[in-house]
N, CA and C atoms as an extended XYZ file, in Angstrom:
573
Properties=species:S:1:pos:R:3:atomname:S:1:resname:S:1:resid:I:1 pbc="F F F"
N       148.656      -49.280       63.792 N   UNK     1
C       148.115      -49.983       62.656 CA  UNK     1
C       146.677      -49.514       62.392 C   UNK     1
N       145.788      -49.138       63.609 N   UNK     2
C       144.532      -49.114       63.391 CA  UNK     2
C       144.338      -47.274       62.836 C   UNK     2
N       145.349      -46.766       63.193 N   UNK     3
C       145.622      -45.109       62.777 CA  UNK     3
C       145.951      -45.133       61.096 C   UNK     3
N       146.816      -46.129       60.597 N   UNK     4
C       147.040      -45.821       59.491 CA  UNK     4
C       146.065      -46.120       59.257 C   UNK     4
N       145.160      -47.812       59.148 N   UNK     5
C       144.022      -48.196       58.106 CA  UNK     5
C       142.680      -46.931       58.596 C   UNK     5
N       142.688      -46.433       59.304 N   UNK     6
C       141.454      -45.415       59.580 CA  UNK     6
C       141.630      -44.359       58.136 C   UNK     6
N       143.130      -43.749       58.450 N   UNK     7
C       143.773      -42.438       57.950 CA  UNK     7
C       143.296      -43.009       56.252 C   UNK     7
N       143.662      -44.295       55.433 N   UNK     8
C       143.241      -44.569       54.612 CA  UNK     8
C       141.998      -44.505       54.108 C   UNK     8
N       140.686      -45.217       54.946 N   UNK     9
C       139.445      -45.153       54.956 CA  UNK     9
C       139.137      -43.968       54.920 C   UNK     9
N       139.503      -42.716       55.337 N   UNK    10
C       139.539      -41.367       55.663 CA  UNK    10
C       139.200      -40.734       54.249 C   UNK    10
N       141.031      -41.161       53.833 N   UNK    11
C       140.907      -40.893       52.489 CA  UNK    11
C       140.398      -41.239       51.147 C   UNK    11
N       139.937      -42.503       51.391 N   UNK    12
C       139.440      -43.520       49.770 CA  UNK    12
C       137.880      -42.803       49.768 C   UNK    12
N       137.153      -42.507       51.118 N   UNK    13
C       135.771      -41.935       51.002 CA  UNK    13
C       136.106      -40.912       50.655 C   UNK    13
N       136.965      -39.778       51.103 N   UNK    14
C       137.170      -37.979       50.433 CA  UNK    14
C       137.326      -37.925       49.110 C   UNK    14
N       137.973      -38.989       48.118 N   UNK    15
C       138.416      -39.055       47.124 CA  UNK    15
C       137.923      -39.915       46.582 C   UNK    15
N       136.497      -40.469       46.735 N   UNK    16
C       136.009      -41.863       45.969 CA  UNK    16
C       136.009      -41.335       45.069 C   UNK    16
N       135.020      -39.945       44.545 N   UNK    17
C       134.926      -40.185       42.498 CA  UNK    17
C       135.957      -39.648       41.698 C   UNK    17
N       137.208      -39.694       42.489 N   UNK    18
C       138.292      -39.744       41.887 CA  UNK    18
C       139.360      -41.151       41.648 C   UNK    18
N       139.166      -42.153       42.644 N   UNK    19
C       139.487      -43.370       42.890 CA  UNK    19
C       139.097      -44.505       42.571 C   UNK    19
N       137.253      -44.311       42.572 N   UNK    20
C       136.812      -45.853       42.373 CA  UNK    20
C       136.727      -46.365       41.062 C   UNK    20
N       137.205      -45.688       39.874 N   UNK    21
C       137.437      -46.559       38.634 CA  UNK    21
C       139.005      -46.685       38.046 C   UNK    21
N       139.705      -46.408       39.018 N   UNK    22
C       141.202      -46.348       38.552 CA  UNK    22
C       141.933      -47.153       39.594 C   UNK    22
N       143.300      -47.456       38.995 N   UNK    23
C       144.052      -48.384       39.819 CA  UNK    23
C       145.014      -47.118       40.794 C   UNK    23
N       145.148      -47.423       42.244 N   UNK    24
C       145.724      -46.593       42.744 CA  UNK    24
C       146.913      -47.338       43.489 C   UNK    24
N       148.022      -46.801       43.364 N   UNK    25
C       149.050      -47.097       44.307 CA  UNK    25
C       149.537      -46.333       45.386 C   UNK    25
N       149.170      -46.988       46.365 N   UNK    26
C       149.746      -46.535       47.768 CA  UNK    26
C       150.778      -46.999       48.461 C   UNK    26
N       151.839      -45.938       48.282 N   UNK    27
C       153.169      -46.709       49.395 CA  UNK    27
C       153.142      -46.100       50.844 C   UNK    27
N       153.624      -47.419       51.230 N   UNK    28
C       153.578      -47.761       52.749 CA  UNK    28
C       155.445      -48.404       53.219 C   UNK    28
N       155.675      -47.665       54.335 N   UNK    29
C       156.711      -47.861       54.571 CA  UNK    29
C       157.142      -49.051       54.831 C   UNK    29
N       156.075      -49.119       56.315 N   UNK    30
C       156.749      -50.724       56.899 CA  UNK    30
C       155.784      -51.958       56.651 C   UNK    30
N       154.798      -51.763       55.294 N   UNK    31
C       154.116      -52.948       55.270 CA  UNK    31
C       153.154      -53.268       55.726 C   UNK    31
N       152.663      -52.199       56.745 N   UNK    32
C       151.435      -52.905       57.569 CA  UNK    32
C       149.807      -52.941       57.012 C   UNK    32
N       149.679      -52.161       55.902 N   UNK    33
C       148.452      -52.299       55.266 CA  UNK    33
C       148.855      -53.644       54.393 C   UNK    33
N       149.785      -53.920       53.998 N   UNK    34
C       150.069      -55.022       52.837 CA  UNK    34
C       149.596      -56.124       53.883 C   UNK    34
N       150.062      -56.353       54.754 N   UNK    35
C       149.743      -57.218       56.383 CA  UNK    35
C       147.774      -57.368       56.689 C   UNK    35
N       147.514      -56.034       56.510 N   UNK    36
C       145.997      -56.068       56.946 CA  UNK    36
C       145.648      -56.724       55.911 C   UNK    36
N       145.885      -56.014       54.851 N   UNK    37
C       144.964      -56.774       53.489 CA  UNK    37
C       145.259      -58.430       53.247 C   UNK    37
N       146.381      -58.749       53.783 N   UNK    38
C       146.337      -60.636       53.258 CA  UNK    38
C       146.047      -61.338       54.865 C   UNK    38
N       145.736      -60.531       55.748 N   UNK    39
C       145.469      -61.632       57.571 CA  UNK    39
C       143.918      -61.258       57.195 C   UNK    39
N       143.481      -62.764       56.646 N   UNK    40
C       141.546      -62.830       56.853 CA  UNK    40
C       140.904      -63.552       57.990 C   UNK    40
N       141.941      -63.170       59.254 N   UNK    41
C       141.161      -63.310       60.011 CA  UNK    41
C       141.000      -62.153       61.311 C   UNK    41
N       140.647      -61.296       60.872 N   UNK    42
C       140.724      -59.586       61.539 CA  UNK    42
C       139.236      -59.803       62.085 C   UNK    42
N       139.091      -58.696       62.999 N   UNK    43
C       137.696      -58.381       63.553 CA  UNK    43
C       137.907      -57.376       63.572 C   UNK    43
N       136.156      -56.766       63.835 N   UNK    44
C       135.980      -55.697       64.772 CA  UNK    44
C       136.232      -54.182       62.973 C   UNK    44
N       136.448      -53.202       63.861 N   UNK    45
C       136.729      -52.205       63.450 CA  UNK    45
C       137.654      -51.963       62.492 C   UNK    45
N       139.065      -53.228       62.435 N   UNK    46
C       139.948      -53.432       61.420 CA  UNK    46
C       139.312      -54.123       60.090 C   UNK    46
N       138.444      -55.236       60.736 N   UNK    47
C       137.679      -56.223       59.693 CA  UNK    47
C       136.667      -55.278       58.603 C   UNK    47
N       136.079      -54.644       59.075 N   UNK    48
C       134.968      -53.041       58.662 CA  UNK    48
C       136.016      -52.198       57.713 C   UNK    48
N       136.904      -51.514       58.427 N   UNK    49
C       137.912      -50.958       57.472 CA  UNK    49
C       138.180      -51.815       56.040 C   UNK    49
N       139.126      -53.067       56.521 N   UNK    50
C       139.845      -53.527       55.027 CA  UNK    50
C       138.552      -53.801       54.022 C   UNK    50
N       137.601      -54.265       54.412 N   UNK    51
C       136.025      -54.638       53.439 CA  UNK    51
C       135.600      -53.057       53.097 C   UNK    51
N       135.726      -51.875       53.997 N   UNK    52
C       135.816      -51.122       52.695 CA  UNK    52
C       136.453      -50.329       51.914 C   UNK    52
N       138.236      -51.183       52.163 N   UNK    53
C       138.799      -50.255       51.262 CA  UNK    53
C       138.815      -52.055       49.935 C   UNK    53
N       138.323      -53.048       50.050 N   UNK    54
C       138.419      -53.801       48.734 CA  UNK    54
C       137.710      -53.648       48.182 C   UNK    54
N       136.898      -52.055       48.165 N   UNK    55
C       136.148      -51.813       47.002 CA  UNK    55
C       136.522      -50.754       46.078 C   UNK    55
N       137.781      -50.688       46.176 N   UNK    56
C       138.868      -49.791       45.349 CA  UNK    56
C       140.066      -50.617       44.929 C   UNK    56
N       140.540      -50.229       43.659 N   UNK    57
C       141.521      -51.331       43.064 CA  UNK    57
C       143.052      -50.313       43.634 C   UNK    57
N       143.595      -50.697       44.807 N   UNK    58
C       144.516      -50.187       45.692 CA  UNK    58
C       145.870      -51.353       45.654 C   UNK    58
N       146.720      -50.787       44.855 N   UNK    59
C       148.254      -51.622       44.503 CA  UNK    59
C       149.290      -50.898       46.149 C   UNK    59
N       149.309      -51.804       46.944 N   UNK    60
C       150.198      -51.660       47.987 CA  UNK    60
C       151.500      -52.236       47.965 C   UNK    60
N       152.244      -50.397       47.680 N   UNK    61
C       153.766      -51.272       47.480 CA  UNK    61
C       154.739      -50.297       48.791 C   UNK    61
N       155.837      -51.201       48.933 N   UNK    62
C       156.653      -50.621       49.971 CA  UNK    62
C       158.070      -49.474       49.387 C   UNK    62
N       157.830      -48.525       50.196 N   UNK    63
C       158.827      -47.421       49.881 CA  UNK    63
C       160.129      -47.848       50.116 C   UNK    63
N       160.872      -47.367       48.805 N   UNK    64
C       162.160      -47.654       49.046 CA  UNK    64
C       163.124      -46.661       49.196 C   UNK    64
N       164.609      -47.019       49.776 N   UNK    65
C       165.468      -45.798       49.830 CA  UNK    65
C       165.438      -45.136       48.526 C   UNK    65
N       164.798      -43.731       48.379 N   UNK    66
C       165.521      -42.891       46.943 CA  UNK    66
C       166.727      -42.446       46.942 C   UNK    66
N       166.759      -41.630       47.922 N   UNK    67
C       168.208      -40.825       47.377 CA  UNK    67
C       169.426      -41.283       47.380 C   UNK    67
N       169.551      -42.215       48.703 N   UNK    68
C       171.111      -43.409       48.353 CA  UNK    68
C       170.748      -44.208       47.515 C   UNK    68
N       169.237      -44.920       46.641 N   UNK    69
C       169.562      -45.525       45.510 CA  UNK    69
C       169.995      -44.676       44.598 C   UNK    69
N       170.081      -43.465       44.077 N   UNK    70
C       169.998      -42.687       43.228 CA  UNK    70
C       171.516      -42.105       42.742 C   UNK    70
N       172.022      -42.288       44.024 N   UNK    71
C       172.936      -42.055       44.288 CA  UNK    71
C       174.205      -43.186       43.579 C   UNK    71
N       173.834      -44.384       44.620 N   UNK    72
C       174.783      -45.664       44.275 CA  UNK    72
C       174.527      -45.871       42.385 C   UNK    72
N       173.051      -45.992       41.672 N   UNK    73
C       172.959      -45.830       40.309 CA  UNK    73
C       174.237      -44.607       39.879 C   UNK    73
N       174.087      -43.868       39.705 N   UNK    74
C       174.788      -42.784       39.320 CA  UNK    74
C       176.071      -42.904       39.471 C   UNK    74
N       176.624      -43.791       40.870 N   UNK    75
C       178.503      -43.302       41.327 CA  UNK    75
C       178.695      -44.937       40.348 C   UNK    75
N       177.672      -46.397       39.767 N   UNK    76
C       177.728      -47.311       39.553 CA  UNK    76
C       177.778      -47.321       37.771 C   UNK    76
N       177.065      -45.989       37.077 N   UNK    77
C       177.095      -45.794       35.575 CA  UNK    77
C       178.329      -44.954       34.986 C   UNK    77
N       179.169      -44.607       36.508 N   UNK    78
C       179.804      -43.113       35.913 CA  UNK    78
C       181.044      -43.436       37.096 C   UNK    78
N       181.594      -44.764       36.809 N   UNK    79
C       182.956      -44.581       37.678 CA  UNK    79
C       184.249      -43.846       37.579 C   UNK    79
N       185.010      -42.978       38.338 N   UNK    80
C       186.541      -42.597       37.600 CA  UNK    80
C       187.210      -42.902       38.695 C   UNK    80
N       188.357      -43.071       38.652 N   UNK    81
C       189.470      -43.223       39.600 CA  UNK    81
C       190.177      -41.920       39.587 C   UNK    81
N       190.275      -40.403       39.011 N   UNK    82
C       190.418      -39.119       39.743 CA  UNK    82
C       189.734      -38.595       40.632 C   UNK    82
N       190.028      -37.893       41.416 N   UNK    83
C       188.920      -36.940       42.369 CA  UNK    83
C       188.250      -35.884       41.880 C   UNK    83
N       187.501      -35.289       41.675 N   UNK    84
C       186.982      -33.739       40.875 CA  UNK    84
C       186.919      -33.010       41.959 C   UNK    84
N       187.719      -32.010       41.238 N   UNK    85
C       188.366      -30.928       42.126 CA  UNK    85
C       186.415      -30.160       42.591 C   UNK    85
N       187.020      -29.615       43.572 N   UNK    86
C       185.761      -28.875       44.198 CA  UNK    86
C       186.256      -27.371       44.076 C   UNK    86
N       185.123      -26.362       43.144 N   UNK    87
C       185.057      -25.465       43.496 CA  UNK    87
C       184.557      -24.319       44.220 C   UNK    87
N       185.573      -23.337       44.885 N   UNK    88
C       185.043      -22.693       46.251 CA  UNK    88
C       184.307      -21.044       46.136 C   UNK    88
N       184.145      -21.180       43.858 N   UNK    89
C       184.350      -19.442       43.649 CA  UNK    89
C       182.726      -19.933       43.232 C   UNK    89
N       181.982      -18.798       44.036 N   UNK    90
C       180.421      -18.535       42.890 CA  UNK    90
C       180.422      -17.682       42.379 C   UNK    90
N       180.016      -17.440       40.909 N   UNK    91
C       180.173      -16.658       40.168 CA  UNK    91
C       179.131      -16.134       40.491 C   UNK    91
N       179.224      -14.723       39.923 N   UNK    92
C       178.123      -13.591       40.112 CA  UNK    92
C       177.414      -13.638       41.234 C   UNK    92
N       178.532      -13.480       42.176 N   UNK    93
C       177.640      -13.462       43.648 CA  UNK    93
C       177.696      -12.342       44.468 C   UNK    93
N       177.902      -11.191       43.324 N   UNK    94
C       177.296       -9.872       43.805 CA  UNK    94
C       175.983       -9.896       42.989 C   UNK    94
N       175.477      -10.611       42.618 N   UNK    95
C       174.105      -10.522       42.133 CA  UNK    95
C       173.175      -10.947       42.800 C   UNK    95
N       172.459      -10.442       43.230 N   UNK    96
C       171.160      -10.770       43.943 CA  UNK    96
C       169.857      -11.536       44.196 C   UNK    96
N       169.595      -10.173       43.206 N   UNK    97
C       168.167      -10.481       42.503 CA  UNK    97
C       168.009      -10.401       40.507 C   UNK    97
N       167.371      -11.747       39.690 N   UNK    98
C       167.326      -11.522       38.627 CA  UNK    98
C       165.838      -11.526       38.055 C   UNK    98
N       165.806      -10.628       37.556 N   UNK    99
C       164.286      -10.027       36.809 CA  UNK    99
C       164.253      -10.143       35.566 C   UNK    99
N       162.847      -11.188       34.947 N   UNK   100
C       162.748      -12.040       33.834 CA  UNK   100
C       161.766      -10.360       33.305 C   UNK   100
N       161.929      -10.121       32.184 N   UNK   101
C       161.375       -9.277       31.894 CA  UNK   101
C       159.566       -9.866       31.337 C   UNK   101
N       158.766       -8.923       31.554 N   UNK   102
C       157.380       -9.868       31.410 CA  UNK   102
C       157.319       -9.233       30.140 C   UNK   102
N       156.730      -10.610       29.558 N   UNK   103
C       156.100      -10.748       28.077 CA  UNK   103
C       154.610      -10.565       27.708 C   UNK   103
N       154.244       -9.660       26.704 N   UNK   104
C       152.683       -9.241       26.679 CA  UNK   104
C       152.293      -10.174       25.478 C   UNK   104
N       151.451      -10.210       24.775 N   UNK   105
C       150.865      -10.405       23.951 CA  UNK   105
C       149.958       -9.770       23.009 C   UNK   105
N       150.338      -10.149       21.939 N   UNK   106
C       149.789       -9.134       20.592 CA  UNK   106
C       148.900      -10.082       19.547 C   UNK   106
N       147.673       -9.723       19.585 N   UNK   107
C       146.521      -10.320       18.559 CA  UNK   107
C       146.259       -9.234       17.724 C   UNK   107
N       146.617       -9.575       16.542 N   UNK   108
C       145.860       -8.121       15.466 CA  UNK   108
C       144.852       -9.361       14.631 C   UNK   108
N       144.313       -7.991       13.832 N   UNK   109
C       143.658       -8.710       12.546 CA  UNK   109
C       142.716       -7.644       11.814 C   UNK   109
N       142.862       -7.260       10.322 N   UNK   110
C       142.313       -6.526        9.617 CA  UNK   110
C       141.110       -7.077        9.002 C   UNK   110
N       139.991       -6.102        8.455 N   UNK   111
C       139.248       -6.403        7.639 CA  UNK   111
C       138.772       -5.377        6.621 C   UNK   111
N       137.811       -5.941        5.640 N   UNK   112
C       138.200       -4.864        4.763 CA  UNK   112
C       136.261       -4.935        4.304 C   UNK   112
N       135.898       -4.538        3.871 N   UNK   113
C       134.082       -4.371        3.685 CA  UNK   113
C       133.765       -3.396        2.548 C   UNK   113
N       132.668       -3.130        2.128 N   UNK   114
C       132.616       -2.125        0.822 CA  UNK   114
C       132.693       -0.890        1.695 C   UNK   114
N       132.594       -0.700        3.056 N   UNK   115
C       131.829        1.044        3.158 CA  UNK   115
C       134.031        1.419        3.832 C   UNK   115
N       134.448        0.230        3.925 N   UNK   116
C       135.829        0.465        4.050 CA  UNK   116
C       136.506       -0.332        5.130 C   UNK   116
N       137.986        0.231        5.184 N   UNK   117
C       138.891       -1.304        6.006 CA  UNK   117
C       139.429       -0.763        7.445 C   UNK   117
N       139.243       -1.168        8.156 N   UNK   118
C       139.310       -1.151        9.664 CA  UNK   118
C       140.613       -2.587       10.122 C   UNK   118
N       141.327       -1.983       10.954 N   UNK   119
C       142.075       -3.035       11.914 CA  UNK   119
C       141.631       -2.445       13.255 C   UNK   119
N       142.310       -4.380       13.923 N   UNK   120
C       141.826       -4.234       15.565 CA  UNK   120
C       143.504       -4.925       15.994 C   UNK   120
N       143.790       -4.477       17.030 N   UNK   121
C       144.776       -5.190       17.878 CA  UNK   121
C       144.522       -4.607       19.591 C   UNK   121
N       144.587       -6.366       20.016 N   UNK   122
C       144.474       -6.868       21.903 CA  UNK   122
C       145.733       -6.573       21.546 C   UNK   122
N       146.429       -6.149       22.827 N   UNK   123
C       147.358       -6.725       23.790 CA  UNK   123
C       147.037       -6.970       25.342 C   UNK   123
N       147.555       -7.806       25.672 N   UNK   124
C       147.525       -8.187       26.657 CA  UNK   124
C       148.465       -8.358       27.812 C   UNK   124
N       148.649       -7.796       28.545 N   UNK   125
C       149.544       -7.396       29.460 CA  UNK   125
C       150.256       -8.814       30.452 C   UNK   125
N       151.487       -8.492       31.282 N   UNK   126
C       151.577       -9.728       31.580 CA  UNK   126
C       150.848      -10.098       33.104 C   UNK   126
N       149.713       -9.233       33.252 N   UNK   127
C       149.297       -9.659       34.719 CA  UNK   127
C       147.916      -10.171       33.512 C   UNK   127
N       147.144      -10.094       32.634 N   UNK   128
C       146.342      -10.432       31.655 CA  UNK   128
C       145.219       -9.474       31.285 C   UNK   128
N       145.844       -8.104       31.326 N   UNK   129
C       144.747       -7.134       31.307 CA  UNK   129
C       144.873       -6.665       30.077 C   UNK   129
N       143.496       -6.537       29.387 N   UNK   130
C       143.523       -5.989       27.735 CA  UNK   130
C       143.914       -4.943       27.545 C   UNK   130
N       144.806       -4.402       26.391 N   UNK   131
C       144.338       -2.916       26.045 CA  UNK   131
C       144.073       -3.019       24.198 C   UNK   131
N       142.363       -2.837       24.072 N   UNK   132
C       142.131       -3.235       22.390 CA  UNK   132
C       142.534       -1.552       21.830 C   UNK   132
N       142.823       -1.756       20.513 N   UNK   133
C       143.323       -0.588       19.882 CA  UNK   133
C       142.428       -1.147       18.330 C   UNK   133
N       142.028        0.332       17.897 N   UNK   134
C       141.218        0.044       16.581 CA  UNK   134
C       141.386        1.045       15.801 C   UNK   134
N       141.619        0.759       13.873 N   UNK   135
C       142.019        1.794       13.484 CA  UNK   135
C       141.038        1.788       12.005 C   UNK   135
N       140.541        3.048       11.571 N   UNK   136
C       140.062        3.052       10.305 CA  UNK   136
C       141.272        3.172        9.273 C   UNK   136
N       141.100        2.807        8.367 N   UNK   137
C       142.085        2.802        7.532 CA  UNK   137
C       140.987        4.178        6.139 C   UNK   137
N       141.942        5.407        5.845 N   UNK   138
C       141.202        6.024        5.203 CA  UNK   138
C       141.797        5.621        3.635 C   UNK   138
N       142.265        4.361        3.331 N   UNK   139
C       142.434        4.094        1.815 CA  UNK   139
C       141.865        2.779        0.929 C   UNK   139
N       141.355        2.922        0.162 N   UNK   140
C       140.816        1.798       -0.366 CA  UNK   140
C       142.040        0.236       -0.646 C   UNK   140
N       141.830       -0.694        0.315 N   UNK   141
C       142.677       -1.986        0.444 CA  UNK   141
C       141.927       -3.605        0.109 C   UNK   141
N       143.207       -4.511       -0.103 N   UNK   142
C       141.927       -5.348       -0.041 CA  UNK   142
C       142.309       -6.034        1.603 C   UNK   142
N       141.424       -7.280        1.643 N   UNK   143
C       141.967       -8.251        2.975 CA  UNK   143
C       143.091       -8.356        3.166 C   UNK   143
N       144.207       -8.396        2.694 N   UNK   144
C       145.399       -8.739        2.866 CA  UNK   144
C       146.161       -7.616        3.538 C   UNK   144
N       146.042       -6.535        2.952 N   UNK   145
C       146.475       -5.379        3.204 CA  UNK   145
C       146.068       -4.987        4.710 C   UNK   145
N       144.399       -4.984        4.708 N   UNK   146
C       144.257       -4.449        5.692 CA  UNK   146
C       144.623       -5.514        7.480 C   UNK   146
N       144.858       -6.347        6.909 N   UNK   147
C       145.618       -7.527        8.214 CA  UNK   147
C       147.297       -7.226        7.890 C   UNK   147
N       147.811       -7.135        7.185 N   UNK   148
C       149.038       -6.265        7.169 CA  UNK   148
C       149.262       -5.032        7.872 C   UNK   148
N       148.319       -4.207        7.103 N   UNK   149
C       147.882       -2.572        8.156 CA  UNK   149
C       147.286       -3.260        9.560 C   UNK   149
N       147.097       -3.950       10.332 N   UNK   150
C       146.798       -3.992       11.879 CA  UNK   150
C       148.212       -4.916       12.418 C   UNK   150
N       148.888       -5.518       11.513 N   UNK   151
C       150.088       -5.987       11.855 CA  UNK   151
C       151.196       -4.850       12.391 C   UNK   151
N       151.191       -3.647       11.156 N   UNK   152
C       152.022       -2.678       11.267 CA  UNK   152
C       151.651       -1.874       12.345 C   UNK   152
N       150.587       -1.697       12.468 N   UNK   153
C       149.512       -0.592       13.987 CA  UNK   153
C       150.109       -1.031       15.267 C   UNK   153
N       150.126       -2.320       15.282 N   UNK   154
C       150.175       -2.882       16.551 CA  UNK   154
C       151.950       -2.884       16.683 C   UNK   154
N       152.445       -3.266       15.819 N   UNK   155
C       153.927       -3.026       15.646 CA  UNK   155
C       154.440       -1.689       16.400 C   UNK   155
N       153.745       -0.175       15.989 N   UNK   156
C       154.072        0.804       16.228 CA  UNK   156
C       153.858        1.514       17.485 C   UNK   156
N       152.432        0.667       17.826 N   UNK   157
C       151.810        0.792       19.378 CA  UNK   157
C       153.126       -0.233       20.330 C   UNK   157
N       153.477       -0.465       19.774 N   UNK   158
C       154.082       -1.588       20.830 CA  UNK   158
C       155.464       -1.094       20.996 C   UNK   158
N       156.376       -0.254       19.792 N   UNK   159
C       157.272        0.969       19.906 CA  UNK   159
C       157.446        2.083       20.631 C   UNK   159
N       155.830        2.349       20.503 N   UNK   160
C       155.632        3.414       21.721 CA  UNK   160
C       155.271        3.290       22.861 C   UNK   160
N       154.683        1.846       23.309 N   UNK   161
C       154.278        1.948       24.779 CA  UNK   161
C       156.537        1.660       25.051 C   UNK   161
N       156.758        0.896       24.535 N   UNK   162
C       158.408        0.802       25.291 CA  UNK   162
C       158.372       -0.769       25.467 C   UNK   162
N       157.617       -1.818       25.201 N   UNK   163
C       157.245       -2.872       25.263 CA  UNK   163
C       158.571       -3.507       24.746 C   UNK   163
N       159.545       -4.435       25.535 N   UNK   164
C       160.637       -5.478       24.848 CA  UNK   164
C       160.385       -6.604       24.145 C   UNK   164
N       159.507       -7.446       25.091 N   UNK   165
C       158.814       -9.019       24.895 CA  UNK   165
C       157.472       -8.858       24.285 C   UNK   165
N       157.788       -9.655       23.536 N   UNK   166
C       156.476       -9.760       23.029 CA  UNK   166
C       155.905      -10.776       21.971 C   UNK   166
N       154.764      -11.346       22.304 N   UNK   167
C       154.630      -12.564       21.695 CA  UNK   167
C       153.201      -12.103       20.527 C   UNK   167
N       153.420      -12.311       19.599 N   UNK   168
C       152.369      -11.883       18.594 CA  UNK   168
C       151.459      -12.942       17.747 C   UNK   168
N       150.377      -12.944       17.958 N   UNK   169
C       149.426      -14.023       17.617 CA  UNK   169
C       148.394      -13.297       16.274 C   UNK   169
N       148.316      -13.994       15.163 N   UNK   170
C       147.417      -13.721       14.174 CA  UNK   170
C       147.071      -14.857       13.908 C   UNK   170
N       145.343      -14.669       13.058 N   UNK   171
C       144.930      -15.775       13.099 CA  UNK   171
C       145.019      -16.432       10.933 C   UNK   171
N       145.540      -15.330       10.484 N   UNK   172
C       145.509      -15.385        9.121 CA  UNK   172
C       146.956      -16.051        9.128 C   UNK   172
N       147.088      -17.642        8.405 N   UNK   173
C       148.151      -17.850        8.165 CA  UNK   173
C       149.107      -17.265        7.151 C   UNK   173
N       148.440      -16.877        6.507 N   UNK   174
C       148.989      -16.314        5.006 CA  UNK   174
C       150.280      -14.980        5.804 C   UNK   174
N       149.787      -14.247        6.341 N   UNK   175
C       150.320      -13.250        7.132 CA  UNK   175
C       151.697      -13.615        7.913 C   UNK   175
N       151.058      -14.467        8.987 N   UNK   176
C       152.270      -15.256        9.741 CA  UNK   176
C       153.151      -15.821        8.840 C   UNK   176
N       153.056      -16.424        7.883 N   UNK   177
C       154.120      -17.026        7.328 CA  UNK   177
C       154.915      -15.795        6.414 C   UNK   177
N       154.247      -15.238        5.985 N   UNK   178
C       155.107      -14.166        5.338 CA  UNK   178
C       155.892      -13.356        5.752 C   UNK   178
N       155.563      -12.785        7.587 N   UNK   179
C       156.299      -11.958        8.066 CA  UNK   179
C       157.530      -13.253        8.552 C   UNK   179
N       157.183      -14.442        8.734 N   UNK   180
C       158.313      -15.783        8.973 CA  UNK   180
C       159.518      -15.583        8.188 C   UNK   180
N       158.838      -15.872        6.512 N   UNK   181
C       159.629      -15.612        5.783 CA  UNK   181
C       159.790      -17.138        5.056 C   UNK   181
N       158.431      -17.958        5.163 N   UNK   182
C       158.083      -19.289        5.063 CA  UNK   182
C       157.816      -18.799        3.792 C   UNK   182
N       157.094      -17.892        3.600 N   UNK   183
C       155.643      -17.485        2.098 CA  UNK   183
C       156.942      -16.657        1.582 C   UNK   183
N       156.611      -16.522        0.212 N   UNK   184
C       157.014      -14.935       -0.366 CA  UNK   184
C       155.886      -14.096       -1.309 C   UNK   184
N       156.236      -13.207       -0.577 N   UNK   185
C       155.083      -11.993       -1.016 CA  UNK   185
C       155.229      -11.813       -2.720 C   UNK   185
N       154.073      -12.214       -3.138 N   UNK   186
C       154.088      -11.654       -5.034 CA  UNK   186
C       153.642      -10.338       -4.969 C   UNK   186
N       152.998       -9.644       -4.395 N   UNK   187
C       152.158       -8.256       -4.797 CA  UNK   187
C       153.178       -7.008       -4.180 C   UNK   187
N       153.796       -6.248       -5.073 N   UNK   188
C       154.292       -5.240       -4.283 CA  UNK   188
C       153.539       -4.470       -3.542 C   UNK   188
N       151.981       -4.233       -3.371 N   UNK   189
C       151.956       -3.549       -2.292 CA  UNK   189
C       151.966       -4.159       -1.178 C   UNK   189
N       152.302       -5.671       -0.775 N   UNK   190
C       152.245       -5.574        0.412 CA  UNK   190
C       153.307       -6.095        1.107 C   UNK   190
N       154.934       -5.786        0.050 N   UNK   191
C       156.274       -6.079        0.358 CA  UNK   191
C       156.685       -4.553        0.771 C   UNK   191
């Protein structure tokens, strides 16, 4: 008894400015802190303990069976009187090992200025390592175009590295929704 209420005290000081403005619940198997906290007539080293764990708002409740309750719920919502057959075949159990293919990430975004229009596209790899790519554009465009042209760049970079997955982030909605297929494009140049 005096091992658990220590082991507590232990912990309510390691974790006070995480504890002392919130309600905490602690389960206890057989009750015996629920026991310390309502016998006021303790001494000594137990008496010291419970005075300072009632300076934390500590809900002491007792653990109950989970998995045979969980169990009896379940066989009690879902009765049948057949048996379900048991099967003895695992499928695909010459398979081993399965490999999620990793997904990179693609940020473009164009701009366009009087002296002329430039795109940029991150990707980002799936361990999180950059590779930025930047392109002059040698034709006179406006904004739209040229965030279209870093859409298409990054499109083609991403053809050639061999890249499958890939998750593509722009910050121009107008763009995103159009390649969606939410928007429809009025300007033929940029259908």
């Amino acid at each position: 008894m005096e091992k658990l209420c220590l082991a507590l005290v232990f912990t309510t000081q390691k974790l006070r400015h995480y504890i002392l403005h919130v309600e905490t619940w602690v389960i206890d198997k057989n009750d015996i802190l629920k026991h310390l906290f309502a016998n006021f007539d303790l001494s000594g080293r137990l008496a010291k303990w419970v005075m300072l764990l009632f300076e934390f708002k500590l809900h002491l409740i007792t653990q109950k069976s989970i998995k045979g309750q969980v169990i009896a719920i379940q066989l009690a919502n879902a009765p049948s009187d057949k048996p379900f057959p048991t099967l003895d075949l695992f499928p695909n159990e010459d398979v081993l090992i399965i490999e999620q293919d990793s997904i990179w990430d693609m940020y473009f975004d164009g701009s366009r200025c009087q002296t002329g229009s430039s795109t940029g596209v991150v990707f980002v790899s799936p361990e999180g390592k950059p590779v930025p790519l930047s392109f002059y554009l040698e034709f006179h465009c406006t904004n739209n175009i040229a965030k279209y042209e870093a859409l298409i760049a990054g499109l083609c970079a991403v053809i050639a590295m061999g890249v499958k997955n890939i998750q593509i982030h722009g910050d121009y909605e107008l763009i995103v929704n159009q390649v969606m297929g939410a928007y429809r494009v009025k300007q033929l140049k940029l259908s």
